[in-house]
C-alpha positions as CSV (number, residue, x, y, z in Angstrom):
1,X,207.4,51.6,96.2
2,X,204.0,49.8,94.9
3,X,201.5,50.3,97.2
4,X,198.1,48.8,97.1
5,X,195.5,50.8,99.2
6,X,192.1,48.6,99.7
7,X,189.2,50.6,100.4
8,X,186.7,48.0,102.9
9,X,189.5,46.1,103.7
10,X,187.6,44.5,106.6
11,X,186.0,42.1,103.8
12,X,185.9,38.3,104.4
13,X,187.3,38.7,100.8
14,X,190.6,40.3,101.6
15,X,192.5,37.4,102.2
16,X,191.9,36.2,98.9
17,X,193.3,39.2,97.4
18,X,196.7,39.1,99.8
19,X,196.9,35.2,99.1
20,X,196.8,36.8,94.6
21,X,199.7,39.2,95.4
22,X,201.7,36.6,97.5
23,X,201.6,34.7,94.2
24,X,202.1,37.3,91.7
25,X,204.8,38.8,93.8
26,X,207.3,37.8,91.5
27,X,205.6,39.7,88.8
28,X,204.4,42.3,91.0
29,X,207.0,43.6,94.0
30,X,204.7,45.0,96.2
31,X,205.7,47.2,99.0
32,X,202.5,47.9,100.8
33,X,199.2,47.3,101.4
34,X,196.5,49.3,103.2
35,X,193.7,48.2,104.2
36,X,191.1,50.9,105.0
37,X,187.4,50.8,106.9
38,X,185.4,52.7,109.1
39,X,185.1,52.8,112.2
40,X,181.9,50.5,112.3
41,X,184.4,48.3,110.6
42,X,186.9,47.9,113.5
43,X,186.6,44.3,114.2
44,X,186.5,42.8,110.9
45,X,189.3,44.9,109.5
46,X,191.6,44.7,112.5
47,X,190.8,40.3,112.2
48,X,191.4,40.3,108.6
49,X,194.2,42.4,109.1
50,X,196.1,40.1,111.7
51,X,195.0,37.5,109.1
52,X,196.8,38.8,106.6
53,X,199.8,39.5,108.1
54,X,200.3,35.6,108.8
55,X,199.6,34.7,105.5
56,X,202.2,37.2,104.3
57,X,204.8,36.1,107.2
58,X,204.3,32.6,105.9
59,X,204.8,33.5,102.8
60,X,208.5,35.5,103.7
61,X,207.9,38.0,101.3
62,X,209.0,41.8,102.3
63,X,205.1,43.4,102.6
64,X,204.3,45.5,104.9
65,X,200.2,45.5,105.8
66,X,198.9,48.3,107.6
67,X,195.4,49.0,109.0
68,X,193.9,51.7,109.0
69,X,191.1,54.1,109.6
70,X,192.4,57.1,108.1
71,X,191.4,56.9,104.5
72,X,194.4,59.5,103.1
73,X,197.0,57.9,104.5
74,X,195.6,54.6,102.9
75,X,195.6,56.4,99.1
76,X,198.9,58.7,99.9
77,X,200.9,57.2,97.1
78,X,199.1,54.1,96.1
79,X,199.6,52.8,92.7
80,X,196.0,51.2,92.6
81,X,192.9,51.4,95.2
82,X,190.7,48.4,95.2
83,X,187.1,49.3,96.4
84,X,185.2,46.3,97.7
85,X,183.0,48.9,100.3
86,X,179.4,47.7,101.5
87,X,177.9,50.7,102.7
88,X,175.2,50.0,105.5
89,X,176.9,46.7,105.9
90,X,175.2,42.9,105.6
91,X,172.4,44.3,107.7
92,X,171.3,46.8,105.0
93,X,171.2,44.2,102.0
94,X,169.1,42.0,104.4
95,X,166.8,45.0,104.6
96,X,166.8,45.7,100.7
97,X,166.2,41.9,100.4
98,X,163.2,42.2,102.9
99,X,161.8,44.8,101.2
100,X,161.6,43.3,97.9
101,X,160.5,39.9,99.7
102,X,157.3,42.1,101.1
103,X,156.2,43.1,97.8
104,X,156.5,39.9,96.1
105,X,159.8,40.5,94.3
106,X,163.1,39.0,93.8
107,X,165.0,40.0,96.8
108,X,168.6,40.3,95.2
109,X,171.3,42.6,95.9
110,X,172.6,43.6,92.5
111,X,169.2,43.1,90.5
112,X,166.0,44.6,90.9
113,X,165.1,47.0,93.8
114,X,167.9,45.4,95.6
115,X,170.2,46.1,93.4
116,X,169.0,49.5,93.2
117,X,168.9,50.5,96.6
118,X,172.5,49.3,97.2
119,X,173.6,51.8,94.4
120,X,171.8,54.3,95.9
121,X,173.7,54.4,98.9
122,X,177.0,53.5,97.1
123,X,177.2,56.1,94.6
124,X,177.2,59.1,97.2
125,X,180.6,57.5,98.9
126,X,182.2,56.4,95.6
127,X,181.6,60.2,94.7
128,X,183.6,61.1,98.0
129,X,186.6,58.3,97.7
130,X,187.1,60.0,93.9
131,X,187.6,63.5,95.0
132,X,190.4,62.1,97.4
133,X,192.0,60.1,94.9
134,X,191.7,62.9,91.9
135,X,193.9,64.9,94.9
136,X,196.0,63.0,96.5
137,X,196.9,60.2,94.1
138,X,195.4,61.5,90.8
139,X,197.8,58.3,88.6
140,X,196.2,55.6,90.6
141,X,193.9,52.9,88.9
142,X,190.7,52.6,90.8
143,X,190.4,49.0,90.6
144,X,186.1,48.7,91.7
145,X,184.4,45.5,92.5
146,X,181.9,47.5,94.8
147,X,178.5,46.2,93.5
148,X,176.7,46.7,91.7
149,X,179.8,46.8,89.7
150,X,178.7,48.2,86.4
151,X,176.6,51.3,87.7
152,X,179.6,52.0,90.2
153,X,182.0,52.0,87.3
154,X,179.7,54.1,84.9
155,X,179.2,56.7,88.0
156,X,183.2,57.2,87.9
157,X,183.5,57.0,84.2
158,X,180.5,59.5,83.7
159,X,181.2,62.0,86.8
160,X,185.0,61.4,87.8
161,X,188.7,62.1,86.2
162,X,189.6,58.6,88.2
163,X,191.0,56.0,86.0
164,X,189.2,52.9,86.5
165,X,188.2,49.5,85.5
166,X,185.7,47.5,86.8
167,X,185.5,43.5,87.3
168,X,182.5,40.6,88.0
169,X,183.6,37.2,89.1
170,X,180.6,35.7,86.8
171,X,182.2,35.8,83.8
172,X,185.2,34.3,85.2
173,X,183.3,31.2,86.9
174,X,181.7,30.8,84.0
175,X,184.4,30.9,81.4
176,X,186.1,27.9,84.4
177,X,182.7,26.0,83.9
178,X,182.9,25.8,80.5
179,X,186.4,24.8,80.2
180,X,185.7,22.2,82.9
181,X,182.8,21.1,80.8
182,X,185.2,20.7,77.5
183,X,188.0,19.7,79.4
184,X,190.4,21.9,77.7
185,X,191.7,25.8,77.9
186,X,189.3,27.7,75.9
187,X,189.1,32.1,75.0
188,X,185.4,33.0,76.0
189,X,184.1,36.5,74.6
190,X,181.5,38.0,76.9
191,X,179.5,41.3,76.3
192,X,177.1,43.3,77.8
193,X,176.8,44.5,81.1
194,X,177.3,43.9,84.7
195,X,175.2,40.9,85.4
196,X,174.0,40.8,81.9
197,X,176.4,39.1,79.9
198,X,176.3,36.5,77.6
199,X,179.0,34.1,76.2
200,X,178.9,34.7,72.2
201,X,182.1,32.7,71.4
202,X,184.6,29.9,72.7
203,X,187.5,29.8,70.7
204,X,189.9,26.9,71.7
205,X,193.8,26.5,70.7
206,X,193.3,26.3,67.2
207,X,190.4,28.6,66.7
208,X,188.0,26.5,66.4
209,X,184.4,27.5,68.1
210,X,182.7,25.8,70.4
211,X,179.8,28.0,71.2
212,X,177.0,25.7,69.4
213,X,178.7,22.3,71.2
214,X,178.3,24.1,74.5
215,X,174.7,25.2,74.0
216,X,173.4,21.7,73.0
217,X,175.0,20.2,75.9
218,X,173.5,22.7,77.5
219,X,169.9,21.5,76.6
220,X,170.7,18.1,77.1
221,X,171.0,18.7,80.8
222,X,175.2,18.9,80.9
223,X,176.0,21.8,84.0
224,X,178.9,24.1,84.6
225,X,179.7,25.5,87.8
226,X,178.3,28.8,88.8
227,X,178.5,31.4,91.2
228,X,177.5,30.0,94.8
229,X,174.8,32.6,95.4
230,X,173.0,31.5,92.0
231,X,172.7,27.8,92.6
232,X,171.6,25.5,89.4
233,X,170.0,27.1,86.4
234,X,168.0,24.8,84.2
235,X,166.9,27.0,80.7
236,X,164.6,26.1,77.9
237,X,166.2,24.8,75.5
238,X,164.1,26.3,72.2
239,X,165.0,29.5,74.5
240,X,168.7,28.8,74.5
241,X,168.8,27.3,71.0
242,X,167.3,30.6,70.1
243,X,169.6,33.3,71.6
244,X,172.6,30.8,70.0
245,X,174.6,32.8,72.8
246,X,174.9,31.7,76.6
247,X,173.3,34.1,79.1
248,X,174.8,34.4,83.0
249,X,173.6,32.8,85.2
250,X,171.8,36.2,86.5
251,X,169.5,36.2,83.6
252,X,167.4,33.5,85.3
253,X,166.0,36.4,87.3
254,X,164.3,37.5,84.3
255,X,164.0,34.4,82.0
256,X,163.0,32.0,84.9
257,X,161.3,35.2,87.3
258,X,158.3,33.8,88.8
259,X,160.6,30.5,89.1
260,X,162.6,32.8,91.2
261,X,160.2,34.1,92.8
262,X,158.4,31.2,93.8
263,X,161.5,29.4,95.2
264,X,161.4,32.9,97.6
265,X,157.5,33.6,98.1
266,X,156.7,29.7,98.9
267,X,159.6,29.1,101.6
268,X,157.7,28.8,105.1
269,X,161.0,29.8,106.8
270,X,162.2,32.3,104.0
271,X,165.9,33.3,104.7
272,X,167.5,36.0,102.5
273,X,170.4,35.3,101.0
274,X,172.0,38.3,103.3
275,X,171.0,36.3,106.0
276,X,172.7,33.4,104.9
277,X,176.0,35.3,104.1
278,X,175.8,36.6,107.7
279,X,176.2,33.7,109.2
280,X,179.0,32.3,106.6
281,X,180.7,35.3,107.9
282,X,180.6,34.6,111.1
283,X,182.1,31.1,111.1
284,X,184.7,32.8,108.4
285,X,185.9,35.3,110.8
286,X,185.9,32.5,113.9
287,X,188.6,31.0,111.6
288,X,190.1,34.3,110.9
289,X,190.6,34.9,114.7
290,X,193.1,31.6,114.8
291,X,196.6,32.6,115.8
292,X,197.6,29.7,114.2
293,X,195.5,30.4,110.6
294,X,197.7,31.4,108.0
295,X,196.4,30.4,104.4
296,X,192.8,31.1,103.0
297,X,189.8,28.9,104.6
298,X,188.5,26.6,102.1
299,X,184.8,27.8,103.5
300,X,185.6,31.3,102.0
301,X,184.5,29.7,98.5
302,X,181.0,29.7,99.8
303,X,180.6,33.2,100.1
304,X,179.4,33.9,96.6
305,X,182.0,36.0,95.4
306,X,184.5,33.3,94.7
307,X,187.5,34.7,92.6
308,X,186.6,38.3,92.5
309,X,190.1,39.0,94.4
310,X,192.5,37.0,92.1
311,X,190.8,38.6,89.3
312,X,191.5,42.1,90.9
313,X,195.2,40.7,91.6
314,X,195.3,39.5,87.8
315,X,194.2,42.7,86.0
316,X,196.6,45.0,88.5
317,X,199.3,42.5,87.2
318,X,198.3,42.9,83.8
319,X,198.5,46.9,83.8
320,X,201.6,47.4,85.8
321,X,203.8,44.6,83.5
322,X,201.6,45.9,80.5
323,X,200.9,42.4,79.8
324,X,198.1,42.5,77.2
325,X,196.2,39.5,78.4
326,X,193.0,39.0,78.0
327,X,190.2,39.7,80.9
328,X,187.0,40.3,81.0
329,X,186.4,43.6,82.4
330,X,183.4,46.5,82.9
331,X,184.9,49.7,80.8
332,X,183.9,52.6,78.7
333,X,182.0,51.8,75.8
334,X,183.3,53.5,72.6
335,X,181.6,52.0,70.0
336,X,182.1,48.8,71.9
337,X,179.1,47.4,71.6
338,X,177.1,49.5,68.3
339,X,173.4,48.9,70.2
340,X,174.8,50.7,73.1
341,X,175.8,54.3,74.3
342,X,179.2,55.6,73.7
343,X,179.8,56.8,77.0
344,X,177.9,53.7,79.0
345,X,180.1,51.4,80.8
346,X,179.7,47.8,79.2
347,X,181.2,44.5,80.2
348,X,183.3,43.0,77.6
349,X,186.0,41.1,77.4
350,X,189.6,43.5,76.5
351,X,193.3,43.4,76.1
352,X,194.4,44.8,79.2
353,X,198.0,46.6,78.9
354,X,199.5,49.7,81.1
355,X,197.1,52.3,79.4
356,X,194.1,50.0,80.7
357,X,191.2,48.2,79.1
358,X,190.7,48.0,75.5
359,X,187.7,46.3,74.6
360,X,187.1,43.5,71.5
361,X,184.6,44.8,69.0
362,X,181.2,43.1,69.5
363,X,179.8,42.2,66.4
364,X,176.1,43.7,66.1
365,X,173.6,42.5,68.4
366,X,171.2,40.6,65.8
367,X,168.7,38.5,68.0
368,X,166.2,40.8,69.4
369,X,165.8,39.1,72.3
370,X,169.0,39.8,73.3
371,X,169.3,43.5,72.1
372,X,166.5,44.5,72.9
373,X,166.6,43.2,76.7
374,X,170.1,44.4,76.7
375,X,168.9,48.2,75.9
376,X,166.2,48.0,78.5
377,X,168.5,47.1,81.2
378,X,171.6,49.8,80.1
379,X,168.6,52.4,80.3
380,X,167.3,51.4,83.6
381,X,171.5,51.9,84.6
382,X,171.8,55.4,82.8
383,X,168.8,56.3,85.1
384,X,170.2,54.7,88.4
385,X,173.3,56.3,88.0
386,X,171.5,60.2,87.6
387,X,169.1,59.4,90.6
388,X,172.3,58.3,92.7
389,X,174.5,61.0,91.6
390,X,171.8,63.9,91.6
391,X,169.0,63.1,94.0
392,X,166.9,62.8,91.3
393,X,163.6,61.3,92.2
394,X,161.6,61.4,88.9
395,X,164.6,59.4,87.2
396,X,164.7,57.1,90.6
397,X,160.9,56.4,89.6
398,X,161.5,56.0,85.9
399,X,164.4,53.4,86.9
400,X,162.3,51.2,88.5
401,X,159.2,51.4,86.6
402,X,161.2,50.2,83.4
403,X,163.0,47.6,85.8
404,X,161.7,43.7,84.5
405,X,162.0,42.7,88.4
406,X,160.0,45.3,90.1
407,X,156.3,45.5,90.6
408,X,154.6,48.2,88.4
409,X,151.7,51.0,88.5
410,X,151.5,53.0,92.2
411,X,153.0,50.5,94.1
412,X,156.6,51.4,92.5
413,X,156.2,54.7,93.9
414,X,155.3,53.0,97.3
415,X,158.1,51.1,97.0
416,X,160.7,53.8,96.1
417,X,159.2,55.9,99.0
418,X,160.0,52.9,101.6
419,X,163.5,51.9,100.0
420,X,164.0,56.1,100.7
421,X,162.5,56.0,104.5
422,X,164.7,52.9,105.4
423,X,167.7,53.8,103.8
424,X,167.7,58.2,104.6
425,X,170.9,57.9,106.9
426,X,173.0,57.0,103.4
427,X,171.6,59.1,100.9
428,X,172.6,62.8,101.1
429,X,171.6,63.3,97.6
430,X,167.6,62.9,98.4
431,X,168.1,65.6,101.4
């Protein structure tokens, strides 16, 4: 038996990873899947779960899907659990995005307070789902594209005996960008972390690098595509020229910030990007509920999140056939990347084979600009990840202090307090 159990299986997202394992069933047999939610989850899991089953009936393959609402029976002899869990739901990342919108900030769910608030609830839960597995299917692979993706990963590396690996569709879209932009099959090497990467080589075929080409088209106004969510990107050029490495397209938060913010802060009829995602959800599930639907909506490519799934179906493949492709992956350190702590997760790109994720070696960080912004943001993570884990509040306060999107002096205290008030039903560790 290889049994898949998928942990917030009611996400619009799901049928992208069923339509992976329909095609990689030749590689990968699979037996089961599970998909697992709450109860507040009924709907959507139940819909994506008759989904599902037509796609797989279509396809003729022998996999059974079950739904259900009984989380041990979905890890009871699973090979690999996938967690794509929102805790709170859409409506509480509208909130976080409010909040930040009220106090003139970037209202993002992965960076900034946003992004912080959303760990805060995660980490308790990811905690929780750990224990289970370490018991009841202590071999499995915890497969986690929860966001934020790093700080969920380093939670489980730092504070769990749960082998995991954890995966970003950004540096996937943007390694397909850039191939689309050369018009030819290229190896990218990413470091950093989560949201915080940037491109330091492109090797094609023959070993040749492209990384200087790529940045001067770059300047001169040439595009790649990029996450939905992040829309068009337009950097300085000295700035680019400078780095001589390609950020993501998340850095614009902090390059381009009061760009960001403006585009936010000047709207009339300012709409958070939760908001937005609520109502592509809505029309994606109307489709879901078709009896007569039974491959992946092409509208599921606006949600943002655009091959996070396949990538989840590709790195399974890759550890269960011991493949040793290349992926790029969020892992432990190790030396990884020198400027960094050992025991930090990074994103990087590594060899993936059955024993997991073994990183490249990152040359030394040389341009300032990007070590030193790198550092900041791995500290603000270190103290995310103790405030989540251990109700800290001084290292909460610390976190977001140091944070480049967040307002500073009293006001961050303010601002924690609220984040706190509005979020108390998910956060056991400030009781």
């Amino acid at each position: 038996m290889l049994k898949i159990a998928i942990i917030g299986g009611g996400s619009s997202y799901t049928p992208e990873i069923v339509e992976g394992f329909i095609n990689r069933y030749h590689e990968l047999p699979i037996t089961d899947i599970f998909l697992f939610d709450i109860e507040d989850g009924r709907y959507k899991v139940e819909t994506v779960g008759a989904f599902a089953k037509r796609m797989i009936q279509k396809s003729g393959l022998p996999i059974n899907l079950t739904v259900t609402f009984n989380r041990t029976e979905a890890l009871e002899g699973a090979s690999f659990v996938c967690s794509q869990m929102r805790i709170g739901m859409i409506p509480a990342r509208i909130k976080d995005e409010r909040l930040g919108h009220k106090y003139g900030m970037i209202g993002q769910e992965t960076n900034g307070i946003g992004g912080f608030a959303k760990a805060m609830r995660t980490i308790p839960v990811t905690l929780d789902l750990c224990r289970d597995i370490e018991k009841i299917c202590p071999d499995a692979w915890l497969i986690n594209f929860t966001n934020p993706s790093g700080i969920i990963t380093e939670t489980v590396l730092k504070h769990t005996n749960v082998k995991v690996i954890g995966l970003c569709n950004v540096p996937v879209i943007t390694q397909y960008g850039i191939e689309e932009l050369l018009g030819e099959k290229v190896q990218v090497q990413f470091a950093g972390i989560n949201h915080f990467i940037h491109a330091f080589h492109i090797w094609d075929s023959k070993g040749k690098d492209h990384i200087k080409e790529v940045i001067n088209r770059m300047c001169e106004g040439d595009d790649f595509e990029l996450p939905k969510n992040l829309g068009k990107v337009v950097w300085v050029p000295e700035q680019l020229k400078q780095l001589g490495a390609i950020p993501c397209g998340y850095h614009q938060y902090y390059y381009l910030q009061d760009d960001s913010e403006h585009k936010e802060m000047d709207s009339e009829n300012f709409v958070t990007r939760g908001e937005e995602v609520q109502e592509i959800e809505k029309e994606l599930f109307n489709l879901y509920e078709d009896i007569n639907l039974d491959v992946k909506p092409k509208q599921l490519e606006e949600r943002g999140g655009a091959y996070y799934s396949d990538a989840a179906c590709e790195l399974i493949n890759g550890i269960y056939n011991n493949k040793g492709i290349l992926m790029h992956v969020n892992t432990r350190n190790n030396g990884t990347i020198s400027e960094l702590p050992f025991d930090c997760a990074v994103e990087v790109t590594s060899l993936i084979t059955s024993s997991g994720a073994h990183p490249l070696n990152v040359a030394p960080i040389e341009n300032p600009a990007i070590r030193g912004t790198l550092q900041l943001q791995k500290a603000f993570e270190e103290l995310t990840v103790k405030a989540g884990v251990e109700g800290d509040y001084g290292a909460a306060l610390q976190a977001l202090t140091i944070n480049p999107l967040v307002r500073k002096g009293s006001i961050t205290k303010t601002i924690l307090d609220e984040m706190i008030e509005i979020n108390k039903e998910y956060l056991p560790q400030f009781k």
